[in-house]
N, C-alpha and C positions, 0 to 999 in steps of 0.2 A: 504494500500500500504506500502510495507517494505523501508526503508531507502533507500536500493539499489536501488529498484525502483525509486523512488522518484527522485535522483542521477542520473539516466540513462534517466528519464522524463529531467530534468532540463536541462541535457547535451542535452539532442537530441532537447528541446526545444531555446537551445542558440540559435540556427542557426536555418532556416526555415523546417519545421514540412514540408517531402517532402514524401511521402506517397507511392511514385510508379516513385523513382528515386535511381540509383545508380551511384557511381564515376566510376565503369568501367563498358563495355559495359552491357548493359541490357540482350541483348539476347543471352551472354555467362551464363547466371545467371539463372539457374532452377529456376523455381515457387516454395516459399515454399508454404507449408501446412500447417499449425499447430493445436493440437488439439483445439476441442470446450473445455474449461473450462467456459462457463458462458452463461445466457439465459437471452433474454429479451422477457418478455410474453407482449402481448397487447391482444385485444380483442378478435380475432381470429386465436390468438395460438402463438407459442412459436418460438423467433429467435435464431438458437445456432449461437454462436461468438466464434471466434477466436482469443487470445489476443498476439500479440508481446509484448515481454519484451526486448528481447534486442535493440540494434542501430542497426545494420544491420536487425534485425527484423521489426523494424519501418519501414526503408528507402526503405527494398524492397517492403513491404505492400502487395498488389495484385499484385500485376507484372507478365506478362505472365502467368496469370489465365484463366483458360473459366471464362463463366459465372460462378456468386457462386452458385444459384437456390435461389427457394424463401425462404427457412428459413434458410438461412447462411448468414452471414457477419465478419467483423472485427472490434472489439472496441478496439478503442486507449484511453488510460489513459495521463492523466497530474497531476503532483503531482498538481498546482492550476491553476489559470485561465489565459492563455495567446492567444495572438495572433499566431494563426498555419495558416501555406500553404500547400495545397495539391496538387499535379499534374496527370493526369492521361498517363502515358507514360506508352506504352505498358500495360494498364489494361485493363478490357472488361468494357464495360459500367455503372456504377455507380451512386448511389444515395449518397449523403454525409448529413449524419444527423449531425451536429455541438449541444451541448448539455454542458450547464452551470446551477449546482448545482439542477442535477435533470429534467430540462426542455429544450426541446426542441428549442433551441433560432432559428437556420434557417436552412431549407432544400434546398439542390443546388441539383436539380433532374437532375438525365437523362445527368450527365456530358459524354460527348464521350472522346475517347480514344486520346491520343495526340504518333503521330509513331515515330516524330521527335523532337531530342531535339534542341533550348530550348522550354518546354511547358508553355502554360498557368497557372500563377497559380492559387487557388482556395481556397478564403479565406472569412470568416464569416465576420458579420457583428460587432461582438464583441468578447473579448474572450472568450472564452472555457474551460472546463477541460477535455470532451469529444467527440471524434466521431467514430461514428458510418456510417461503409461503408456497402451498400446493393444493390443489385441487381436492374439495372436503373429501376425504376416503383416501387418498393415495396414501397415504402415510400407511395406517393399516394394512393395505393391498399389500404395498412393496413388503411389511415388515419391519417396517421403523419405529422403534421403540427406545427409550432412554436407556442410554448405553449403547446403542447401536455407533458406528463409526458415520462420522458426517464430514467426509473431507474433497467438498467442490474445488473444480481444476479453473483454471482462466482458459479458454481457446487458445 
């Protein structure tokens, strides 16, 4: 991770790690896209991800997405380990893999979509330097469970 990064980690980590929230309306705010730069292989085959770098990339996360399908998600980086909140306001349904130095530390399956703000937040059991958002069920299907190995490649 480059300095910047790390810098834009730290900033977006001061305040709560909001995954699928923004300061103005939502639903003025197109879904982005961004390319797959990175893959996480497990047993039966390969997840491509999607990685935000910026703040506004962070914050809108998934937001007013369909489904991603079964071998797409989003991995969020943390220059080191801290306490994140996620929220699912206007996302489609989601698996949230939480992931500290390689391992899978807890899966929050099957979170639903939050229409109204304020939502729910959605936070680990400890900190993090990573997660990992998938499509609600992939997580189970593949066999990802806490403790499992969680170690995504860059392309």
């Amino acid at each position: 991770m480059t300095n910047k990064q790390r810098q834009l980690a730290t900033l977006f980590s001061a305040s709560l790690c909001l995954s699928c929230i923004s300061a103005k309306p939502i639903n003025a705010t197109p879904a982005q896209y961004l390319p797959t730069e990175a893959r996480w292989c497990v047993a039966q085959g390969c997840i491509d991800l999607e990685i935000p770098k910026t703040y506004e990339q962070y914050v809108l996360g998934l937001s007013n997405r369909p489904a991603l399908g079964p071998w797409r998600g989003m991995w969020f980086r943390f220059a080191e380990p801290r306490v994140v909140a996620f929220n699912m306001y206007k996302c489609a349904p989601l698996d949230l893999v939480f992931i500290r130095n390689g391992k899978v530390v807890e899966v929050k399956a099957n979170q639903s979509p939050c229409l109204k703000l304020p939502c729910p937040q959605i936070i680990p059991i400890e900190p993090v330097d990573e997660v990992i958002e998938l499509e609600a069920g992939r997580a189970a299907a593949l066999g990802i469970k806490a403790g499992s190995p969680a170690i995504p490649k860059l392309d």
